[in-house]
C-alpha positions in Angstrom: -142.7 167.7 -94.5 -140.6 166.7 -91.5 -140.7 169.9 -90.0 -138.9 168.7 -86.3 -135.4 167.3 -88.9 -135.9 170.4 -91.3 -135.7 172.7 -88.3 -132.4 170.9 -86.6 -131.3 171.1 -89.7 -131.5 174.5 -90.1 -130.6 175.5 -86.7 -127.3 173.9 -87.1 -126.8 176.4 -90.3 -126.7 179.3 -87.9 -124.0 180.7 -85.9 -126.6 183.1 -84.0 -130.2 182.3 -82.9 -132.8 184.6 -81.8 -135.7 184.0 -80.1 -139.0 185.4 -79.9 -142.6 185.2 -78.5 -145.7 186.9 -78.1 -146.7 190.7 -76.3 -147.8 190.2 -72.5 -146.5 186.5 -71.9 -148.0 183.4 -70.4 -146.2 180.9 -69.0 -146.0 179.1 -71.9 -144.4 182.1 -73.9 -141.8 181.6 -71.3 -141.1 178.2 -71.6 -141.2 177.5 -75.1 -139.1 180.2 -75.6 -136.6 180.2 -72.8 -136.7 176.3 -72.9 -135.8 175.7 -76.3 -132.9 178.2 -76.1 -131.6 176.1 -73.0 -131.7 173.3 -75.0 -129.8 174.7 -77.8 -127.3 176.4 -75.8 -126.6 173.1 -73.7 -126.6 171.2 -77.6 -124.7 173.5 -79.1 -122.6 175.7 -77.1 -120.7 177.5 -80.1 -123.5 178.9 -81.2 -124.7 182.2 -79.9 -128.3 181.9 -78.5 -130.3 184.8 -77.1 -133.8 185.5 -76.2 -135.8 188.6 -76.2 -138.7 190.7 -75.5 -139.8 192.5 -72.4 -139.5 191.4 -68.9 -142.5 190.1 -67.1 -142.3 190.7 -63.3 -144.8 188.0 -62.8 -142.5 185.4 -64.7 -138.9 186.9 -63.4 -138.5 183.9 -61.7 -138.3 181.9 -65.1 -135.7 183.9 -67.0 -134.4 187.4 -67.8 -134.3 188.1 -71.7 -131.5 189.6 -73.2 -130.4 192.7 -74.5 -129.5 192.1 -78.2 -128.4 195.3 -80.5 -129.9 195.8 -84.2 -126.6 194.3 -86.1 -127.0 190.9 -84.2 -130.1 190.2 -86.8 -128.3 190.4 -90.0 -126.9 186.8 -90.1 -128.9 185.7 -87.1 -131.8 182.8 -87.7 -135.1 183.6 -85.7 -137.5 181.5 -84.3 -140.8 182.3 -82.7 -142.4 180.7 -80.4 -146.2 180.4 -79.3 -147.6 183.9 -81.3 -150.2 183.4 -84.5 -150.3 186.7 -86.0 -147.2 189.4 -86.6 -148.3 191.9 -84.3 -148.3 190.3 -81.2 -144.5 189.0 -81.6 -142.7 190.6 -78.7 -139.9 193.0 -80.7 -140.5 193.3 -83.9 -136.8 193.2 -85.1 -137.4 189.5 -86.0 -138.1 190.9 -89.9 -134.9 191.7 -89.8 -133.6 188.5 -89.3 -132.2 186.2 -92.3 -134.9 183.7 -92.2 -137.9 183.1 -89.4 -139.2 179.6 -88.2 -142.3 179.6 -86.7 -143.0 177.3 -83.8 -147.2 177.5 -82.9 -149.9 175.7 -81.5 -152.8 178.6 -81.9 -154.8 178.4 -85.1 -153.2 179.9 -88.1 -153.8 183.9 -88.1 -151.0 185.1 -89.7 -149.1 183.4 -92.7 -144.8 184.0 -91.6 -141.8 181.7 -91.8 -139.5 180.5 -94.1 -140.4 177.4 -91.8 -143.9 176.9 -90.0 -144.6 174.4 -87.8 -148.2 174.5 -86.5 -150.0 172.0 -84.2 -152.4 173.0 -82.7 -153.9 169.2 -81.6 -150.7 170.3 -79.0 -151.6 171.4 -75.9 -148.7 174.4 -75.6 -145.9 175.2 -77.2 -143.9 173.8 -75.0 -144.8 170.4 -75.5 -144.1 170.9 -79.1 -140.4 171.7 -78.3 -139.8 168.7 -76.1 -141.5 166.9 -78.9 -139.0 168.5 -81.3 -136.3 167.2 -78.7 -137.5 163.7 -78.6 -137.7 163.7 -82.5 -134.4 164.7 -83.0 -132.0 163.7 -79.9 -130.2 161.8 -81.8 -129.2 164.8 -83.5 -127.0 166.1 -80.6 -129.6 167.6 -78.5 -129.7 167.8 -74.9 -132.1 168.5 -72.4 -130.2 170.2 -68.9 -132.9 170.2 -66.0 -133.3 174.0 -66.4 -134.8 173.3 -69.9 -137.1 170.7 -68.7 -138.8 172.9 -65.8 -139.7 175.4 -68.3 -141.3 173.1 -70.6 -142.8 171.7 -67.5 -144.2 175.3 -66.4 -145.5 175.8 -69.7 -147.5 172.6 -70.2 -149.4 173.1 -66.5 -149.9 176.7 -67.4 -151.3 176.7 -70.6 -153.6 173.2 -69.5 -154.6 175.4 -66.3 -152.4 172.4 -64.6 -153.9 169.5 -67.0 -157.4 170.5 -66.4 -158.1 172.2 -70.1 -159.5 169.9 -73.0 -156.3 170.4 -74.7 -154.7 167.7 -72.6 -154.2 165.0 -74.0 -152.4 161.7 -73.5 -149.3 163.0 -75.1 -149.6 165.8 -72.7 -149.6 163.6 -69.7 -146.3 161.7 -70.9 -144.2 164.2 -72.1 -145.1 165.5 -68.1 -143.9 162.8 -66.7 -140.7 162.2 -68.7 -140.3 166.2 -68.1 -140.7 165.3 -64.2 -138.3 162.7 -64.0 -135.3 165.6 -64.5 -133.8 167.3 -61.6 -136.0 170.4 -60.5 -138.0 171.6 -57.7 -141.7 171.1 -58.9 -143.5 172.4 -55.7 -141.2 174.9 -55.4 -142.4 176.0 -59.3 -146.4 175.4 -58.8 -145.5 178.3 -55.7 -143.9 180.5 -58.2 -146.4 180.0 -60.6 -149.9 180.2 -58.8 -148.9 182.8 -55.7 -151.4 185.2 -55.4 -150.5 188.3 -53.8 -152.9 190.0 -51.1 -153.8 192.6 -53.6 -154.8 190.6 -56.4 -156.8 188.5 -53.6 -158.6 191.3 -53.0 -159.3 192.1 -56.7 -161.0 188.6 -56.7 -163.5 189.9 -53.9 -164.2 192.5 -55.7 -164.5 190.4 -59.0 -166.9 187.7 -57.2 -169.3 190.3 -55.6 -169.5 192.3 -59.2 -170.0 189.9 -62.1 -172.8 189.3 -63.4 -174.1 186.6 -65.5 -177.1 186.8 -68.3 -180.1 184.5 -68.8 -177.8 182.2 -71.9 -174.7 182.2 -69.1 -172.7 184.9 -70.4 -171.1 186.6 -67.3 -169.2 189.9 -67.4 -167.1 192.3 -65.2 -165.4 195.5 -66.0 -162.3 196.7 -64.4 -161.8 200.4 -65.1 -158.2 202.1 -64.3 -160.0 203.7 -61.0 -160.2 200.0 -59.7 -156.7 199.1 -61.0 -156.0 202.1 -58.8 -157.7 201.6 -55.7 -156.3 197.8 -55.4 -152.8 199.5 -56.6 -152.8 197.4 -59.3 -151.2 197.0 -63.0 -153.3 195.8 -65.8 -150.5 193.1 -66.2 -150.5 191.9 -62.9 -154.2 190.8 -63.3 -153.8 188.0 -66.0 -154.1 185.6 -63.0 -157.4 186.4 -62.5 -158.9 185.2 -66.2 -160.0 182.2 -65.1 -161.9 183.2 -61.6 -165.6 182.9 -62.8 -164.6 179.1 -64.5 -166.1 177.2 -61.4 -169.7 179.0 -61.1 -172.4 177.1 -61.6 -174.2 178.3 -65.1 -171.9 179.9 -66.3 -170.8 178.9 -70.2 -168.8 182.1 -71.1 -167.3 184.5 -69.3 -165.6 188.2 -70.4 -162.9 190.5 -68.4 -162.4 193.9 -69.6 -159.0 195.4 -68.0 -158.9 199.3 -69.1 -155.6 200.2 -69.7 -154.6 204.1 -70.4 -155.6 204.1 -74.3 -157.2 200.7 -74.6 -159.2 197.8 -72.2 -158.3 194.7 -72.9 -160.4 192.0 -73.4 -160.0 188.5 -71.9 -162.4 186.0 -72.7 -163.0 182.4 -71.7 -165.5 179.5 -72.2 -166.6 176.2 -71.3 -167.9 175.1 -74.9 -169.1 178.2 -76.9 -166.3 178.7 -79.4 -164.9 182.2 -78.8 -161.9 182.9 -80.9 -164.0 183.8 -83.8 -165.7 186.4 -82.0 -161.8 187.3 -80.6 -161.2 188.3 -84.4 -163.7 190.6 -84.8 -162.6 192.5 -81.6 -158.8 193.0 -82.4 -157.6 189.9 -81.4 -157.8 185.8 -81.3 -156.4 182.9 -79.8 -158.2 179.1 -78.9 -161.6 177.8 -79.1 -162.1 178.5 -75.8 -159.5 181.3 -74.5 -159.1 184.0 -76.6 -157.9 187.6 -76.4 -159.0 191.1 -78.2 -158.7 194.6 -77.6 -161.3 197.4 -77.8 -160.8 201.0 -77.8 -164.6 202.3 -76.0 -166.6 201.1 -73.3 -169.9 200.7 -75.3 -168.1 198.4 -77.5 -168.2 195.9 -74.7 -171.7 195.4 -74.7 -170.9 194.3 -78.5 -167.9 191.8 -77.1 -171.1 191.0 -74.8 -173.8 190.8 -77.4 -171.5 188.1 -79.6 -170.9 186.5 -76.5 -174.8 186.1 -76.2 -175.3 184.6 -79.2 -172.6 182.3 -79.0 -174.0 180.8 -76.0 -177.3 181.4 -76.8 -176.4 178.2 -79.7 -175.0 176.2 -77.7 
């Protein structure tokens, strides 16, 4: 199936398009979403175009969603962008809608989508849209320069700025050809990797605290009394996820964020595959960063214990 033509094609069936991602967004989130509804609003400007979910402070500087009432799903077509499973699609009015495509580059959790497109050889979803607008340009699509430094934000944050295994070749062109539009690229690496003196803090605190096991399983615990003390959200610490990725024997490495009724749990790795035990926790995502949620502190030392044995194989 030619999913890039069967999705134009139904796209251009629709009057009204809504779009959706995932809970607690990424840059990528952002740009897949936000980009792809430049793109149709610059391609089709009849249509009515609209993108939703919550605000992220962190990501204000990439777009505000919109405020869409209930009735606007009846006839509307929705697509979302960058979210495996059901539950972590950000509003779940989308089952209203009249049909759902499914734009993804995680492995397969959930089965949703009158269309699903899944590629998850991709490095983000953003690079899927821009390959969905190279495929089908010739179809009337355009890219404005607003567009293209979204897709451009979401391929350097979801390859930790081309430095993940996910980048590929592909990657690296669709960059460049993203690059050669008009937009201020320092200006959004400033936006996107600004640390403020708070979170800077919470990194000291991270780097004297962690600790790491005999198989290079490390492991740090933020409870809401730190969050406090750093006057800190447990949003505004996704930046941190990837702070124990440089140390030296180190192969996998957990972050548990307490939030008022659950802690969160971020995981990363540098070969160990890790979505698997993401699954069994609540949650998934890639090979090698994943997501879960517990509900008690002593099941971290079970998030910790698969984490072990992961390594330990490895």
């Amino acid at each position: 199936m030619n999913y890039k033509e069967a999705i134009i094609n139904k796209i251009k069936k629709y009057n009204r398009i809504i779009i959706h991602r995932h809970v607690r967004p990424d840059p990528d989130a952002y740009g897949s979403q936000v980009g792809l509804a430049e793109i149709l609003r610059s391609s089709f400007p009849e249509k009515e175009v609209f993108v939703v979910g919550d605000d992220d402070l962190g990501l204000s500087f990439l777009a505000t969603m919109d405020e869409v009432t209930d009735d606007k799903y009846t006839q509307a077509l929705v697509i979302v962008c960058d979210t495996a499973n059901k539950a972590r699609i950000a509003d779940h009015r989308f089952d209203t809608a009249k049909e759902i495509i499914k734009i993804d580059h995680h492995p397969e959790v959930d089965v949703y989508g009158d269309i699903s497109w899944i590629d998850t050889t991709a490095s983000s979803t953003s690079e899927m849209i821009y390959e969905l607008f190279k495929a089908e340009a010739s179809q009337g699509l355009n890219m404005p320069d607003n567009a293209a430094k979204l897709l451009y934000g979401g391929i350097i944050g979801d390859t930790g700025r081309f430095l993940f295994p996910s980048t590929t070749q592909k990657t690296f062109q669709y960059a460049a050809e993203l690059a050669s539009y008009n937009f201020d690229r320092s200006q959004l690496y400033n936006d996107l990797y600004k640390t403020s003196v708070n979170i800077a803090r919470l990194k000291g605190y991270i780097l004297q605290h962690f600790t790491v096991t005999s198989h290079g399983v490390s492991a740090i615990k933020i409870t809401k009394e730190i969050l406090q003390k750093y006057h800190l959200t447990s949003e505004q610490t996704s930046s941190i996820v990837g702070i124990l990725g440089d140390i030296e024997g180190i192969k996998a490495w957990v972050i548990f964020v307490e939030e008022d009724d659950l802690i969160r749990v971020r995981l990363r790795s540098k070969g160990p595959v890790i979505n698997e035990i993401a699954a069994k926790f609540n949650g998934g995502g890639h090979p090698l960063a994943s997501g879960a949620t517990i509900y008690a502190w002593e099941d971290s030392e079970k998030v910790i214990d698969e984490l072990e044995k992961a390594c330990q194989n490895t």
